[in-house]
Gaussian input, Z-matrix of N, CA and C with variables (Angstrom, degrees):
# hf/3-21g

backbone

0 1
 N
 C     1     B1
 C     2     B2     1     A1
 N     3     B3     2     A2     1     D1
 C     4     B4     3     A3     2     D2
 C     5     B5     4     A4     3     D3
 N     6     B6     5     A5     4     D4
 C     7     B7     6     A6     5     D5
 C     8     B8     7     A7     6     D6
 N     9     B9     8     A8     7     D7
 C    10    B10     9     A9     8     D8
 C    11    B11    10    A10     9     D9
 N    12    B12    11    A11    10    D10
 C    13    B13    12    A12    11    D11
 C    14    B14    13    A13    12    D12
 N    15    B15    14    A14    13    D13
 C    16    B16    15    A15    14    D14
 C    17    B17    16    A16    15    D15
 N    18    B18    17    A17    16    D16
 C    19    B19    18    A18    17    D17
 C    20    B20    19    A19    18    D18
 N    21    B21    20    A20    19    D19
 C    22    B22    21    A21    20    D20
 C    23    B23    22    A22    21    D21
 N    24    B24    23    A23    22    D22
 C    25    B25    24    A24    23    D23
 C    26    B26    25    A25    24    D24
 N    27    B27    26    A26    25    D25
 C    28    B28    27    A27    26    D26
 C    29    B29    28    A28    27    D27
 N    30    B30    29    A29    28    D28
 C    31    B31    30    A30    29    D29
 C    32    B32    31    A31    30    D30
 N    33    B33    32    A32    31    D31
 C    34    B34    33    A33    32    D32
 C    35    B35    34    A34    33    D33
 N    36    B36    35    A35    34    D34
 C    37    B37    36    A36    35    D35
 C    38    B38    37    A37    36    D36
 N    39    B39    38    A38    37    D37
 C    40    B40    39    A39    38    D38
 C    41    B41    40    A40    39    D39
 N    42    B42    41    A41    40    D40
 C    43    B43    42    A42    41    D41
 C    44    B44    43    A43    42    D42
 N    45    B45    44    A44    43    D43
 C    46    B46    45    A45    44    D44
 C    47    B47    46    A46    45    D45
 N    48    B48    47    A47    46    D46
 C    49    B49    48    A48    47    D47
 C    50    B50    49    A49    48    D48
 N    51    B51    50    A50    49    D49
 C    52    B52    51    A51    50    D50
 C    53    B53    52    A52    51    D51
 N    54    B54    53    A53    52    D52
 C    55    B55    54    A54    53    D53
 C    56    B56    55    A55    54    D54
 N    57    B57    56    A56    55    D55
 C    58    B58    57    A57    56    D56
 C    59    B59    58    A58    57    D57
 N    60    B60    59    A59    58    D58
 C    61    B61    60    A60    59    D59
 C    62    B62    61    A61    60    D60
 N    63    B63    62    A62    61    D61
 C    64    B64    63    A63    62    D62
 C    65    B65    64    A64    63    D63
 N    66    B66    65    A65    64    D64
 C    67    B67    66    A66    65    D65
 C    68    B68    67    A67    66    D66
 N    69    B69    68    A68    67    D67
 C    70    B70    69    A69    68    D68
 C    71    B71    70    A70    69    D69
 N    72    B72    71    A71    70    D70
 C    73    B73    72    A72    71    D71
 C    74    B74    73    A73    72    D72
 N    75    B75    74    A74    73    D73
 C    76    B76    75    A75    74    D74
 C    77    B77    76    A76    75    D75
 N    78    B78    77    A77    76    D76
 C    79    B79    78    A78    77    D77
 C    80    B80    79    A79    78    D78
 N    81    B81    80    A80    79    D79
 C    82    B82    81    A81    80    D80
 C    83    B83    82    A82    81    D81
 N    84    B84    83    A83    82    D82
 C    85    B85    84    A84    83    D83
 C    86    B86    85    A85    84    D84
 N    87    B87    86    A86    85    D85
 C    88    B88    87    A87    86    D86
 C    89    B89    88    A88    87    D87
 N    90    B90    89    A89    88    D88
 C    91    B91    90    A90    89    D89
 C    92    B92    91    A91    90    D90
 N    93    B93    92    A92    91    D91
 C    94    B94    93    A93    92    D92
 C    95    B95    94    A94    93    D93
 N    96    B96    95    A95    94    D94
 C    97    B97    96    A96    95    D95
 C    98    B98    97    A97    96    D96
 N    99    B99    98    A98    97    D97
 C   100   B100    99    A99    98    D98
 C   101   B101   100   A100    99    D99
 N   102   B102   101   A101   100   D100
 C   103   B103   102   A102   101   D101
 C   104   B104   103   A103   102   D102
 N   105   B105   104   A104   103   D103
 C   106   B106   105   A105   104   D104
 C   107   B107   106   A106   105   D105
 N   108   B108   107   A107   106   D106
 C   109   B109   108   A108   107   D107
 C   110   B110   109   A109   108   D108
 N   111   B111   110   A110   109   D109
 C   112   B112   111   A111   110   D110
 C   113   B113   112   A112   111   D111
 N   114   B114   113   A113   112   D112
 C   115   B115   114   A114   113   D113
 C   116   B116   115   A115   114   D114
 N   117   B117   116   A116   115   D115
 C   118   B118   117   A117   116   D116
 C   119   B119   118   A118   117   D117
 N   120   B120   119   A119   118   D118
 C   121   B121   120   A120   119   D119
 C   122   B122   121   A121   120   D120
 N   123   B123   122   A122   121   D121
 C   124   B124   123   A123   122   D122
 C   125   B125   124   A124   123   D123
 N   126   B126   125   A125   124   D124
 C   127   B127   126   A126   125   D125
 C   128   B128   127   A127   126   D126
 N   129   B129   128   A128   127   D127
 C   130   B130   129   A129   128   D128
 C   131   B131   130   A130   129   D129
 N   132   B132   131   A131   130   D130
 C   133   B133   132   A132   131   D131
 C   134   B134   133   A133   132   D132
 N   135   B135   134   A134   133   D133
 C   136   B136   135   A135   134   D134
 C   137   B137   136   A136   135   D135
 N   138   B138   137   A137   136   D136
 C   139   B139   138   A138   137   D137
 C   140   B140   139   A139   138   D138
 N   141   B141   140   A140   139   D139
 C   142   B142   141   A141   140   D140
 C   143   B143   142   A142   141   D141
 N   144   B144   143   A143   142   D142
 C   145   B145   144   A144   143   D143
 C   146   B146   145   A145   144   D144
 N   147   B147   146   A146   145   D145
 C   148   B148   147   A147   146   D146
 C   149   B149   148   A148   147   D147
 N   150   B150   149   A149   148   D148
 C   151   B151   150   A150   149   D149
 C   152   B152   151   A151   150   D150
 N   153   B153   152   A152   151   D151
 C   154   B154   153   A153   152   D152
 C   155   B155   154   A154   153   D153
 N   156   B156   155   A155   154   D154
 C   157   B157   156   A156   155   D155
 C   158   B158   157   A157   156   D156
 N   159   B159   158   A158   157   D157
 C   160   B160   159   A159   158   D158
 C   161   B161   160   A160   159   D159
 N   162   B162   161   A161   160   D160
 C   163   B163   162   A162   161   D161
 C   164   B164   163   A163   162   D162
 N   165   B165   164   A164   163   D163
 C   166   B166   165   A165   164   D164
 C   167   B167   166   A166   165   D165
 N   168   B168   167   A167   166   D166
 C   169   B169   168   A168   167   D167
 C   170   B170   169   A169   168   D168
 N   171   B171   170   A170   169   D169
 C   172   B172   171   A171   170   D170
 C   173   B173   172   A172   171   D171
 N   174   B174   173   A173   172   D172
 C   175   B175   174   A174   173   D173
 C   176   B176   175   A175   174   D174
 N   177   B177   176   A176   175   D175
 C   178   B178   177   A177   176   D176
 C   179   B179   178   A178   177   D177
 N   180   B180   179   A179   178   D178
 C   181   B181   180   A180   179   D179
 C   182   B182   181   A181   180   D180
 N   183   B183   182   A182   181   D181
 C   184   B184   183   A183   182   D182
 C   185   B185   184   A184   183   D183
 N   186   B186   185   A185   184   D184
 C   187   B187   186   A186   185   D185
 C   188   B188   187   A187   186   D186
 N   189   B189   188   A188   187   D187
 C   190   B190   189   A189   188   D188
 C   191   B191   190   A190   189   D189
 N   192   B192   191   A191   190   D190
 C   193   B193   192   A192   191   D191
 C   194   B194   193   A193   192   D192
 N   195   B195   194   A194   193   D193
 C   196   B196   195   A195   194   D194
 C   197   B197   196   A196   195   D195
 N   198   B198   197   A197   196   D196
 C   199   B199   198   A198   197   D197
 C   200   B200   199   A199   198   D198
 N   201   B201   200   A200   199   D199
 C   202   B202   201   A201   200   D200
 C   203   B203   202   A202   201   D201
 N   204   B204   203   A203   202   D202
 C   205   B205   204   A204   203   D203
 C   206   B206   205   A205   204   D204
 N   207   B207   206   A206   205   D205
 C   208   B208   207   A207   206   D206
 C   209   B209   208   A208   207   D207
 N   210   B210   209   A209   208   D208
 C   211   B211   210   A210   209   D209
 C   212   B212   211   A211   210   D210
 N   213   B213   212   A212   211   D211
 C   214   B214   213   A213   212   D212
 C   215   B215   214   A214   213   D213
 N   216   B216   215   A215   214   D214
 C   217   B217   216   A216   215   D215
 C   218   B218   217   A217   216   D216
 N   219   B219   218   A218   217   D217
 C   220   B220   219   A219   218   D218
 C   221   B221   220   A220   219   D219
 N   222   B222   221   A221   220   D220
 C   223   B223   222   A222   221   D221
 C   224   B224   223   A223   222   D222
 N   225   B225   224   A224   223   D223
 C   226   B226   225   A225   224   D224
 C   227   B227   226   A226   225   D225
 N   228   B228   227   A227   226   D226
 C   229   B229   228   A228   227   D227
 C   230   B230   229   A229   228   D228
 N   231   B231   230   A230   229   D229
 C   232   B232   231   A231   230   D230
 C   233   B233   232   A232   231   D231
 N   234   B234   233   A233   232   D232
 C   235   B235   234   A234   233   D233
 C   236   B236   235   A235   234   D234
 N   237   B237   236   A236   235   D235
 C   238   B238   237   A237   236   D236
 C   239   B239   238   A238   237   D237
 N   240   B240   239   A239   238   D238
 C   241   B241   240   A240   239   D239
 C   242   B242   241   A241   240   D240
 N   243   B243   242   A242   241   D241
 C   244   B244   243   A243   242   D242
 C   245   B245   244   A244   243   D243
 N   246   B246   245   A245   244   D244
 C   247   B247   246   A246   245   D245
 C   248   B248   247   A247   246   D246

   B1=1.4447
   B2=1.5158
   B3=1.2375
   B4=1.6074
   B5=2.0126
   B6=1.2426
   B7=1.7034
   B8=1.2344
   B9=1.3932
   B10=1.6871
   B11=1.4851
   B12=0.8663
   B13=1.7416
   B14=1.3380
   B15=1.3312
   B16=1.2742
   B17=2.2141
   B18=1.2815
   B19=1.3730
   B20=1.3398
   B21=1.2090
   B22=1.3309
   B23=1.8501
   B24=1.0016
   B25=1.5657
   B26=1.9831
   B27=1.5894
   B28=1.1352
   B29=1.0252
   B30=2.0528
   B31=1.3753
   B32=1.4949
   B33=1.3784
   B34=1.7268
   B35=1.4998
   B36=1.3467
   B37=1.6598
   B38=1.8642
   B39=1.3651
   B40=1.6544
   B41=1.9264
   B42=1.5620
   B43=1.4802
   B44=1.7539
   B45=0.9927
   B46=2.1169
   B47=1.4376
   B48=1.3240
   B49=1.4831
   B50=1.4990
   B51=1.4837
   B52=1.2408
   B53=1.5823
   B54=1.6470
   B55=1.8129
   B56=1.6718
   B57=1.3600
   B58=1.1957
   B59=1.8686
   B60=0.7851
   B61=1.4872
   B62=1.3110
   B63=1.2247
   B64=1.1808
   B65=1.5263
   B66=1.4995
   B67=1.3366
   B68=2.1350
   B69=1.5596
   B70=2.1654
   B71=1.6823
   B72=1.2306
   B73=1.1533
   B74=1.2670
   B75=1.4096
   B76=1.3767
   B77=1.8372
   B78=1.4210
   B79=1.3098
   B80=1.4590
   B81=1.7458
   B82=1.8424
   B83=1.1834
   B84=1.9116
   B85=1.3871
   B86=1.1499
   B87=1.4708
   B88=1.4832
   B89=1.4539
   B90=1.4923
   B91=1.4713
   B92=1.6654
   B93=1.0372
   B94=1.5414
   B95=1.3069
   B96=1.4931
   B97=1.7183
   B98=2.1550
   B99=1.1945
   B100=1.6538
   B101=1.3570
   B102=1.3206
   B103=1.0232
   B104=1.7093
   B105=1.1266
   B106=1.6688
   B107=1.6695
   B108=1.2990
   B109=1.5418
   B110=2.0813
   B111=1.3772
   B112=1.6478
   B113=1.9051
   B114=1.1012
   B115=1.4476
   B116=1.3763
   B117=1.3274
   B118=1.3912
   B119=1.4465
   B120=1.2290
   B121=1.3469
   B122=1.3967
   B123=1.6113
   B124=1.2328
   B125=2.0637
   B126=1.2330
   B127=1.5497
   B128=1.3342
   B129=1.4805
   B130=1.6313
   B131=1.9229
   B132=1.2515
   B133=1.6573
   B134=1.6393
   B135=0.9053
   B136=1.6980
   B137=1.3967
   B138=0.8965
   B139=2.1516
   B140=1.1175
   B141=1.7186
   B142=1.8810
   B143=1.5267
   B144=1.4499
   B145=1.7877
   B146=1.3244
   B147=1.8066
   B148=1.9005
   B149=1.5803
   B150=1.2370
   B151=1.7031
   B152=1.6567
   B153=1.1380
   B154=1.3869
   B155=1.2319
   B156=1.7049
   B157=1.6775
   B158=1.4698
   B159=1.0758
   B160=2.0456
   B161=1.4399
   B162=1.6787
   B163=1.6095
   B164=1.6306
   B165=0.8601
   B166=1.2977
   B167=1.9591
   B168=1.3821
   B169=1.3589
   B170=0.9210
   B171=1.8412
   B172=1.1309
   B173=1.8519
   B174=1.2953
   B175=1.1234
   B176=1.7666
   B177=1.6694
   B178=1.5848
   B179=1.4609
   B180=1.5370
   B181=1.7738
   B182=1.8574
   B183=1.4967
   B184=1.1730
   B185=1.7214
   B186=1.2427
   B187=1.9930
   B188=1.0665
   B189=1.4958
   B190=1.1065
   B191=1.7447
   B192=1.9055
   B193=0.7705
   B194=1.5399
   B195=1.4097
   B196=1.5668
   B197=1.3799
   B198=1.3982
   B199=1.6305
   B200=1.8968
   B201=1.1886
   B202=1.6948
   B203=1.8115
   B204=1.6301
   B205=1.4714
   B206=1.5357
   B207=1.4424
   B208=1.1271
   B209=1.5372
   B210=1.2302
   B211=1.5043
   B212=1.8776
   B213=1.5297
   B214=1.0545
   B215=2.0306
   B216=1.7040
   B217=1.1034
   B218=1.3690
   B219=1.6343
   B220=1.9104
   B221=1.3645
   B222=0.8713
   B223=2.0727
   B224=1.6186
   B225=1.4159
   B226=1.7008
   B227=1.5342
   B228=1.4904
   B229=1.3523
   B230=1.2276
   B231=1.7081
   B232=1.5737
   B233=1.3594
   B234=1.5198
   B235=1.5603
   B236=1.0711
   B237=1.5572
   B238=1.1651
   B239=1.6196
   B240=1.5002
   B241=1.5854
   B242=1.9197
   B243=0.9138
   B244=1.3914
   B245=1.6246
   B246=1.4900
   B247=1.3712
   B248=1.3509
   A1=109.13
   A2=100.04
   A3=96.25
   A4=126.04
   A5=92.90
   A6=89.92
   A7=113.40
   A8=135.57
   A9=132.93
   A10=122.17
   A11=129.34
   A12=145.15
   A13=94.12
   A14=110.68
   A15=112.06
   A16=95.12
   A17=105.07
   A18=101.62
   A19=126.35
   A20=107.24
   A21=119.47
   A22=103.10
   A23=115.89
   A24=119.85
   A25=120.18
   A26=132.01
   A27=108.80
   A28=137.23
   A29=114.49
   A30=123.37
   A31=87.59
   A32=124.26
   A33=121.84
   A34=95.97
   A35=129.82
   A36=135.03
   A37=109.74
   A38=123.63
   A39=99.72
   A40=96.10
   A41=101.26
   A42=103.21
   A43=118.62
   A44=83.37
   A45=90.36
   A46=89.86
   A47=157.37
   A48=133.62
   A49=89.05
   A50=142.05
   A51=119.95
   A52=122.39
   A53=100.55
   A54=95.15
   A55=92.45
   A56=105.98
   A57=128.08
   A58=124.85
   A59=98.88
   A60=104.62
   A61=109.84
   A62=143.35
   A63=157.69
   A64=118.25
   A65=137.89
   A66=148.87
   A67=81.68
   A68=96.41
   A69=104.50
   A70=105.62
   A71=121.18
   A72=134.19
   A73=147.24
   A74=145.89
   A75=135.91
   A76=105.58
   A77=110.34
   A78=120.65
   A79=90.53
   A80=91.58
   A81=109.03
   A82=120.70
   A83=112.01
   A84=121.52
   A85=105.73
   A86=109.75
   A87=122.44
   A88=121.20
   A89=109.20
   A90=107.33
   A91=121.84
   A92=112.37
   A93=92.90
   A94=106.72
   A95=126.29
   A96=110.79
   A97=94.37
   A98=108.33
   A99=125.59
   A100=112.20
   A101=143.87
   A102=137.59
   A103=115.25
   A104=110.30
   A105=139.34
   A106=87.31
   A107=130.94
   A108=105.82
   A109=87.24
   A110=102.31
   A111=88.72
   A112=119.54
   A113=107.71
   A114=110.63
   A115=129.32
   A116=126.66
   A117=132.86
   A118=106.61
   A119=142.51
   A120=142.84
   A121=113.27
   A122=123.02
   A123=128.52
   A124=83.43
   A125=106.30
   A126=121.62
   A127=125.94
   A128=111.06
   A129=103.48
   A130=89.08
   A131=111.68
   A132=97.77
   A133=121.38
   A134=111.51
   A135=121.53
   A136=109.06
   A137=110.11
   A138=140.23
   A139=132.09
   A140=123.75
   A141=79.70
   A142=113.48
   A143=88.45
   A144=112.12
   A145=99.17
   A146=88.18
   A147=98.60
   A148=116.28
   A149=107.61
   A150=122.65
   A151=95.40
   A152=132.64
   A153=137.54
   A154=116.96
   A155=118.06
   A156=109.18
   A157=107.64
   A158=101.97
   A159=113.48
   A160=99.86
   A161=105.05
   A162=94.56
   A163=93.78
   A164=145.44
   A165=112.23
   A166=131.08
   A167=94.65
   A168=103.30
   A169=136.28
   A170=129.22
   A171=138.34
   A172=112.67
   A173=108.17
   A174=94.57
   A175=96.45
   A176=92.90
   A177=120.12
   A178=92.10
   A179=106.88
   A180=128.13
   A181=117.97
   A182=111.82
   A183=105.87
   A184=104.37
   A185=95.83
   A186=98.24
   A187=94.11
   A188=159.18
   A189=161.98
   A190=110.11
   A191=111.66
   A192=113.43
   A193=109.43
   A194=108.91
   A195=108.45
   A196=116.04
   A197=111.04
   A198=129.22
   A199=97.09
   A200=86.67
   A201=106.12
   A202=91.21
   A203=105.86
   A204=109.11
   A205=108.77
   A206=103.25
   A207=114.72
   A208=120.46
   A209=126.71
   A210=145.75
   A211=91.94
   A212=113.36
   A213=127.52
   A214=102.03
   A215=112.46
   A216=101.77
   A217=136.85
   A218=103.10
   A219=96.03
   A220=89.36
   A221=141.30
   A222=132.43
   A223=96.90
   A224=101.21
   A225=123.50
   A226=90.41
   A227=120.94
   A228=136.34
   A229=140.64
   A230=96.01
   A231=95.64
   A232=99.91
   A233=139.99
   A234=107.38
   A235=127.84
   A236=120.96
   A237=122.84
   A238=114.63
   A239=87.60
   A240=100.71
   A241=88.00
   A242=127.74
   A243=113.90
   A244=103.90
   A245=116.82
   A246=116.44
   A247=103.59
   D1=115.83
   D2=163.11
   D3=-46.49
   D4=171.48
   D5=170.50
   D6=-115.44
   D7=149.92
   D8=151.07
   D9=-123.01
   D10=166.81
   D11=-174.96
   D12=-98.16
   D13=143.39
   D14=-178.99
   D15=-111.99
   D16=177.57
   D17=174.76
   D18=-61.81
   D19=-22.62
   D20=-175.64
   D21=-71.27
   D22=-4.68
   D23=145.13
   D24=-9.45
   D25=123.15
   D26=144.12
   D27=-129.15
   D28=43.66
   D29=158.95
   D30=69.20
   D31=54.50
   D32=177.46
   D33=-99.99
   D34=3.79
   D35=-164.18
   D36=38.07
   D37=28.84
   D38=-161.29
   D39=-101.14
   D40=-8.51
   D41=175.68
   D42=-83.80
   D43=-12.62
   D44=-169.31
   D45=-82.21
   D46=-37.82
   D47=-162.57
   D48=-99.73
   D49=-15.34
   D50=-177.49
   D51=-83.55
   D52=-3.85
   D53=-172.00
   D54=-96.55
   D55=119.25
   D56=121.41
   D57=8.73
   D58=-66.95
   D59=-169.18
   D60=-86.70
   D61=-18.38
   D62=-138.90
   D63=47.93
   D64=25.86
   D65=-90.91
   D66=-133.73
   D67=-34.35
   D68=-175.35
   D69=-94.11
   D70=107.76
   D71=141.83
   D72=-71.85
   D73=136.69
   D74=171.67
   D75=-67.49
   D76=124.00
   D77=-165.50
   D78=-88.78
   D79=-157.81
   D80=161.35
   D81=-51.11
   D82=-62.85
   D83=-178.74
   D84=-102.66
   D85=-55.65
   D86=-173.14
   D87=-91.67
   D88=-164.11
   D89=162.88
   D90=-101.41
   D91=155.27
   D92=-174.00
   D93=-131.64
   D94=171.92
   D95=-179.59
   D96=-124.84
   D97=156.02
   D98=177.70
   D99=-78.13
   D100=56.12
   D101=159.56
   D102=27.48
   D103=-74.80
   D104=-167.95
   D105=-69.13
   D106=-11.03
   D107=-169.13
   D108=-131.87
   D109=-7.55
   D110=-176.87
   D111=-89.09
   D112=97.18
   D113=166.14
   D114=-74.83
   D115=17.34
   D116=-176.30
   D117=52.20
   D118=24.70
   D119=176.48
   D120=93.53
   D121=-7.81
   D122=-139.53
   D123=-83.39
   D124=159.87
   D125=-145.26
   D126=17.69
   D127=51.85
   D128=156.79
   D129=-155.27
   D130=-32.78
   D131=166.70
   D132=-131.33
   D133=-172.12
   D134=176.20
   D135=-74.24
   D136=-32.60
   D137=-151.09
   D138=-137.11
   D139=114.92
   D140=-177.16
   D141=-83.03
   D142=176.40
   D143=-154.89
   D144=-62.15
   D145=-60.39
   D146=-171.44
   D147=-46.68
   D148=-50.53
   D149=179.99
   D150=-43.85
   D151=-66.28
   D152=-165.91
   D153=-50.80
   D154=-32.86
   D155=-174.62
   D156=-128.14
   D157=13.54
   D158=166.99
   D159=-64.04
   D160=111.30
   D161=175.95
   D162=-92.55
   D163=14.91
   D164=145.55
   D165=-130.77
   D166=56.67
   D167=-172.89
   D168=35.06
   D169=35.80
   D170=-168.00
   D171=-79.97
   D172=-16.66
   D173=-161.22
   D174=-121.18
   D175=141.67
   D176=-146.09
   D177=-128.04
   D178=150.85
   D179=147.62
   D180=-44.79
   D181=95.88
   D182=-166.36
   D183=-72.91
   D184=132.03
   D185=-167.73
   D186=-72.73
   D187=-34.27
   D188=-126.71
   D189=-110.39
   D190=-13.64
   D191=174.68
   D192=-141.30
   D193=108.18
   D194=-172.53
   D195=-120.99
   D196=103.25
   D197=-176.54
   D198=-92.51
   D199=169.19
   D200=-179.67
   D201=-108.12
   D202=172.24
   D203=158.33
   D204=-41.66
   D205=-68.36
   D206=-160.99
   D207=-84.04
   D208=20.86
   D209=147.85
   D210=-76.81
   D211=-76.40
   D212=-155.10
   D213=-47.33
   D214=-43.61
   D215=169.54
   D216=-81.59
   D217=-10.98
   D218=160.89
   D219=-74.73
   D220=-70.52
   D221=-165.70
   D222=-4.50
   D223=-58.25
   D224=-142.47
   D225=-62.08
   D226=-59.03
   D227=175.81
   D228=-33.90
   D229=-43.97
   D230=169.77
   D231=-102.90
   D232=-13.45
   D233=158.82
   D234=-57.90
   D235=-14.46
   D236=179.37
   D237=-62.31
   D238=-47.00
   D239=-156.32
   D240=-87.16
   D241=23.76
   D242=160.10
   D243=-107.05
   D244=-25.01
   D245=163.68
   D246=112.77

């Protein structure tokens, strides 16, 4: 499953240098994460990053996008292998 930010967002920037993938952007208001680039951390941590230092728990299991581990780690694979 991908991840998303919900509105309750407050533009604290401490999630955008922790993803991995480059996957969190500065949105309109908020920050937002790329579906197509979010692997939940899966082959580079246990956890995701962002989830861990969001002080205010904005960012959620996007229902709209539901990967398995092992969806989430081919994801991981060919971003790799695109470089």
């Amino acid at each position: 499953m991908a991840l998303m930010i919900t509105d309750e967002c407050i533009n604290c920037d401490v999630c955008e240098p922790e993803c991995p993938n480059g996957a969190i952007t500065q949105g309109d208001e908020i920050y937002v994460i790329d579906p197509n680039l979010c692997t939940e951390c899966v082959g580079h941590y246990d956890e995701p990053q962002c989830i861990s230092v969001c002080p205010v728990d904005c960012i959620i299991t996007n229902p709209s996008r539901q990967e398995t581990k092992e969806e989430l780690q081919a994801k991981y694979e060919a971003l790799q292998a695109k470089g």
